[in-house]
C-alpha positions in Angstrom: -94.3 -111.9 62.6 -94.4 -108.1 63.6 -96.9 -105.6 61.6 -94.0 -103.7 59.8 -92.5 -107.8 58.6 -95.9 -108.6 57.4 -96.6 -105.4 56.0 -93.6 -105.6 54.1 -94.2 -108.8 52.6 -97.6 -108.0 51.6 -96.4 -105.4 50.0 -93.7 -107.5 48.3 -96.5 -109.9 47.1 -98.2 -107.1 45.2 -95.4 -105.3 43.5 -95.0 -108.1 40.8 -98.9 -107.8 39.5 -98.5 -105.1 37.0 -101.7 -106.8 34.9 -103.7 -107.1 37.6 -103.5 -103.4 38.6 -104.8 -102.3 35.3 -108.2 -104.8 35.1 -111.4 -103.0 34.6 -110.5 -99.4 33.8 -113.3 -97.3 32.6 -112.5 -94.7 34.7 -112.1 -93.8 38.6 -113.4 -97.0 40.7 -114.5 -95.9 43.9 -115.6 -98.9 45.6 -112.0 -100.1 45.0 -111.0 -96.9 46.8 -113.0 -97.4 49.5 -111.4 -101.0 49.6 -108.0 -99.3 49.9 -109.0 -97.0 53.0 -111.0 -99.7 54.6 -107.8 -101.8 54.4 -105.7 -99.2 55.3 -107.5 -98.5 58.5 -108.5 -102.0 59.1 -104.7 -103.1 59.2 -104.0 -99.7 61.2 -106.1 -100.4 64.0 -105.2 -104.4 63.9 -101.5 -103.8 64.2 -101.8 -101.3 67.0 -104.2 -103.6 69.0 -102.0 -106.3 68.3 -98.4 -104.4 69.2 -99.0 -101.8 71.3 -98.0 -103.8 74.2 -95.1 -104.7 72.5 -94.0 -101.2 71.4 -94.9 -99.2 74.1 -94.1 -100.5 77.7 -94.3 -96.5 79.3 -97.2 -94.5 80.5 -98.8 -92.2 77.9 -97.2 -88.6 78.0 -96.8 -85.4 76.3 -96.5 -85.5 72.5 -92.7 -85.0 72.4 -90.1 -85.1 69.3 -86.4 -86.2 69.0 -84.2 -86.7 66.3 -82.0 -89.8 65.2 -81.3 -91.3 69.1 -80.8 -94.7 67.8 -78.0 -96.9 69.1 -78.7 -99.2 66.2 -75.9 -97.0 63.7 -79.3 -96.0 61.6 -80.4 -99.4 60.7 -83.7 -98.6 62.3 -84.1 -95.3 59.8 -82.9 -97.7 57.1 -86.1 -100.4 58.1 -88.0 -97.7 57.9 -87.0 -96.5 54.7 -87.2 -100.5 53.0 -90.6 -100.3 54.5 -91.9 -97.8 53.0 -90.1 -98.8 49.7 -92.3 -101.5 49.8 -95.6 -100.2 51.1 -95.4 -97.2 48.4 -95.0 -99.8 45.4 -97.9 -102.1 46.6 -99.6 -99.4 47.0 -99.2 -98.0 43.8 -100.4 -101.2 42.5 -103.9 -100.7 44.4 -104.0 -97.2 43.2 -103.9 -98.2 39.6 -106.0 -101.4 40.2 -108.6 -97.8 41.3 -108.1 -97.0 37.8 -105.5 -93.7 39.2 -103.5 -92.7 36.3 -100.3 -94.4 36.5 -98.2 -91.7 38.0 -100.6 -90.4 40.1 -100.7 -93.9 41.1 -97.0 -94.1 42.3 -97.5 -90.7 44.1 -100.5 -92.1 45.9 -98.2 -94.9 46.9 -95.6 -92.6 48.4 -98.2 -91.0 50.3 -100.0 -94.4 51.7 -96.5 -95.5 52.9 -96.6 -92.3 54.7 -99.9 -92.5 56.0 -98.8 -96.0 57.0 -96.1 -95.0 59.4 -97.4 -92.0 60.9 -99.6 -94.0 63.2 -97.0 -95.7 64.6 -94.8 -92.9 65.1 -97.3 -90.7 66.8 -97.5 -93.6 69.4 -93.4 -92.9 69.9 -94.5 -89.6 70.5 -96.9 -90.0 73.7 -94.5 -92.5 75.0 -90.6 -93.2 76.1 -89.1 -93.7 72.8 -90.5 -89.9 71.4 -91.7 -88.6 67.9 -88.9 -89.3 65.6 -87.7 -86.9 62.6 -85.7 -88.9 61.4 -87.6 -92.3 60.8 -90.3 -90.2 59.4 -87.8 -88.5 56.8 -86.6 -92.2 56.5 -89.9 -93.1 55.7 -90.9 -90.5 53.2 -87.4 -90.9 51.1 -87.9 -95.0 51.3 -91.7 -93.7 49.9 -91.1 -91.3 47.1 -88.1 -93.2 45.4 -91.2 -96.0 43.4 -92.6 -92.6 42.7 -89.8 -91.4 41.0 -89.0 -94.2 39.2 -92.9 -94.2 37.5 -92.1 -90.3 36.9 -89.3 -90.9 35.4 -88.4 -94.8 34.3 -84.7 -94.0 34.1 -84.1 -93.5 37.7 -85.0 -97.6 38.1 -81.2 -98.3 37.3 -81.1 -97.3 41.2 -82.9 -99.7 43.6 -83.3 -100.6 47.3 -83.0 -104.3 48.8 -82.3 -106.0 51.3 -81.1 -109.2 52.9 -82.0 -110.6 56.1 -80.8 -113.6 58.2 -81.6 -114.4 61.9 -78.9 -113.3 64.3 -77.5 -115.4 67.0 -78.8 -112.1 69.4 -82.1 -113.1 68.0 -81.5 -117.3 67.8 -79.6 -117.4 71.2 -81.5 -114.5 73.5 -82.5 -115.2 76.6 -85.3 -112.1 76.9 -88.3 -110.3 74.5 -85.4 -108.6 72.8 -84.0 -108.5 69.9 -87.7 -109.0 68.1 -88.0 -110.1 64.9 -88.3 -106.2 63.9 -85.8 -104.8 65.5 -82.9 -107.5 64.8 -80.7 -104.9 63.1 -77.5 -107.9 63.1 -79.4 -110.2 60.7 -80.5 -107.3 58.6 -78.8 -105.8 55.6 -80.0 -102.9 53.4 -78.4 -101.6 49.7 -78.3 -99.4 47.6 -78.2 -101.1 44.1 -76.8 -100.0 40.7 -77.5 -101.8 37.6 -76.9 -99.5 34.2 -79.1 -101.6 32.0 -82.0 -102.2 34.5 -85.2 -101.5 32.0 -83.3 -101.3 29.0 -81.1 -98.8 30.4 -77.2 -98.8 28.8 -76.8 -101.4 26.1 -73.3 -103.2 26.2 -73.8 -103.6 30.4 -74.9 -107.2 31.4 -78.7 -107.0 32.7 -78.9 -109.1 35.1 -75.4 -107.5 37.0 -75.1 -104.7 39.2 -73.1 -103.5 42.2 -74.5 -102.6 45.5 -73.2 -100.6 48.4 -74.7 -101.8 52.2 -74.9 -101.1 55.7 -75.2 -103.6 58.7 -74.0 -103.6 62.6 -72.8 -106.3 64.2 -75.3 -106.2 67.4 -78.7 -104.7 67.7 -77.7 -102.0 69.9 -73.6 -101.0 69.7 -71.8 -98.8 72.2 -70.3 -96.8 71.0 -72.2 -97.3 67.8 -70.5 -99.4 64.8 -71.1 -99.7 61.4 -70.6 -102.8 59.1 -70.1 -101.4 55.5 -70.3 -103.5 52.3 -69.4 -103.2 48.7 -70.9 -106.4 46.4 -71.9 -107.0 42.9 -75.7 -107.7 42.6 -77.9 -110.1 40.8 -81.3 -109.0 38.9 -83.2 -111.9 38.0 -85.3 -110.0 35.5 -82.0 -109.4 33.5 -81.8 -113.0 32.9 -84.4 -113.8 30.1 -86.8 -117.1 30.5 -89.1 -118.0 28.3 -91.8 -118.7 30.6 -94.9 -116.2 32.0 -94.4 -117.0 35.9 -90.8 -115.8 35.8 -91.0 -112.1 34.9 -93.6 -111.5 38.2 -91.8 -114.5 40.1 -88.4 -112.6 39.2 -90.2 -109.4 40.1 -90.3 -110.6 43.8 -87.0 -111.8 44.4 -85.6 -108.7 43.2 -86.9 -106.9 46.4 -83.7 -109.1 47.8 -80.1 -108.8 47.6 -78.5 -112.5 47.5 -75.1 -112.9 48.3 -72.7 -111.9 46.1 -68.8 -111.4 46.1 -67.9 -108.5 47.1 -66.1 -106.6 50.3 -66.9 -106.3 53.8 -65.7 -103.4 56.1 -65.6 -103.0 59.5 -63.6 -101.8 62.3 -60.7 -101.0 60.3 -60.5 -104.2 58.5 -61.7 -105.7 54.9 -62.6 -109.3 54.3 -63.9 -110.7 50.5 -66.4 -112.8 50.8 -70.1 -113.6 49.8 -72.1 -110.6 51.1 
């Protein structure tokens, strides 16, 4: 599993433990700050040990800076952006388990899932692939949305997920690439809508929504082409069980959009389906 997959998952893991996050608050904690920055480095240094091999196959250079250049149709800035969706709300999570005020905590988040991808990015930069402006301002929009919705609760009836299943470029290839990371045909990302998320607008089922997504049909598409979907959307946490492990259980498989009905279009053409 690449460092961005496992860092997302992590990530994942934690978003669900809102009681855990709030343990032992009698004020600022600062050894569980310094936990936080010795993880962050820790995991920092281990993913660039482990990948940068992997990520950057050209001589050190010259710090240089592009913009966009991706033949992916911006599925990599939209990875980036799911990333750093997740990062910023574990994160959060640690921040308040520091005893950070609740807000402050989600703007902390947004700013560790910044701190997170810099690193990587600056590596771009003194190799081939270059410094890119756009995966950062990916990153930093992907990072300030769990802020947002602590700021203000109502902006949660708008959500990121995503959906991922192994391509056949991935399944079937005969070289390194596609990567896990970088297989930008199994990967979907949304946009999801859902009026009476958190007790948002009564008389609106809570556990539908609608969702608008973006894929490709290969990794790397010349000239580029997008896949475009309209779907409805499920939220578990609308649907109401009577037991403790569903509400954090229901928390994590939110993260993902499931197939739903919905439309598919590409190339000119629509097909219904289950997307």
């Amino acid at each position: 599993m690449s460092r961005r997959a496992a860092v997302a998952l992590v990530a994942g893991i934690l978003t669900p433990i809102h009681a855990v996050a709030a343990q032992g608050c009698h004020g600022l904690r600062r050894d569980r700050e310094a936990v936080i920055a010795g993880g962050y480095v820790a995991a920092e240094v281990g993913g660039i040990a482990l990948r940068q091999h992997d990520w950057w196959t050209s001589r050190p250079r010259a710090i240089h800076f592009i913009w966009g250049h991706s033949a992916s149709v911006s599925q990599d800035e939209f990875l980036h952006a799911t990333i750093a969706y997740q990062v910023s709300q574990g994160s959060a999570l640690l921040w308040s388990w520091a005893c950070v005020p609740y807000r402050t905590a989600g703007w902390l988040g947004a700013a560790t899932a910044l701190a997170v991808g810099l690193p990587k990015e600056i590596g771009d930069g003194i190799h081939e692939d270059g410094f890119s402006g756009a995966d950062m301002m990916w990153t930093a929009i992907g990072g300030v949305i769990p802020a947002l919705h602590r700021q203000w609760p109502r902006t949660r009836v708008l959500q990121a997920k995503m959906w991922y299943w192994p391509s056949r470029e991935l399944t079937h290839r005969t070289g390194p690439l596609p990567s896990l990371e970088n297989d930008y045909a199994g990967q979907r990302f949304f946009a999801t809508l859902n009026p009476a998320r958190d007790g948002g607008a009564g008389g609106w089922p809570a556990w539908l929504g609608v969702a608008v997504g973006h894929g490709t049909p290969a990794w790397i598409s010349r000239p580029p082409s997008n896949v475009w979907y309209l779907t409805l959307d499920v939220d578990l946490q609308g649907i109401h069980v009577h037991n403790r492990w569903w509400r954090p259980v229901a928390a994590l498989a939110d993260q993902i959009h499931f197939p739903a009905p919905g439309l598919r279009f590409a190339g000119g053409r629509v097909e219904a389906g289950l997307f």
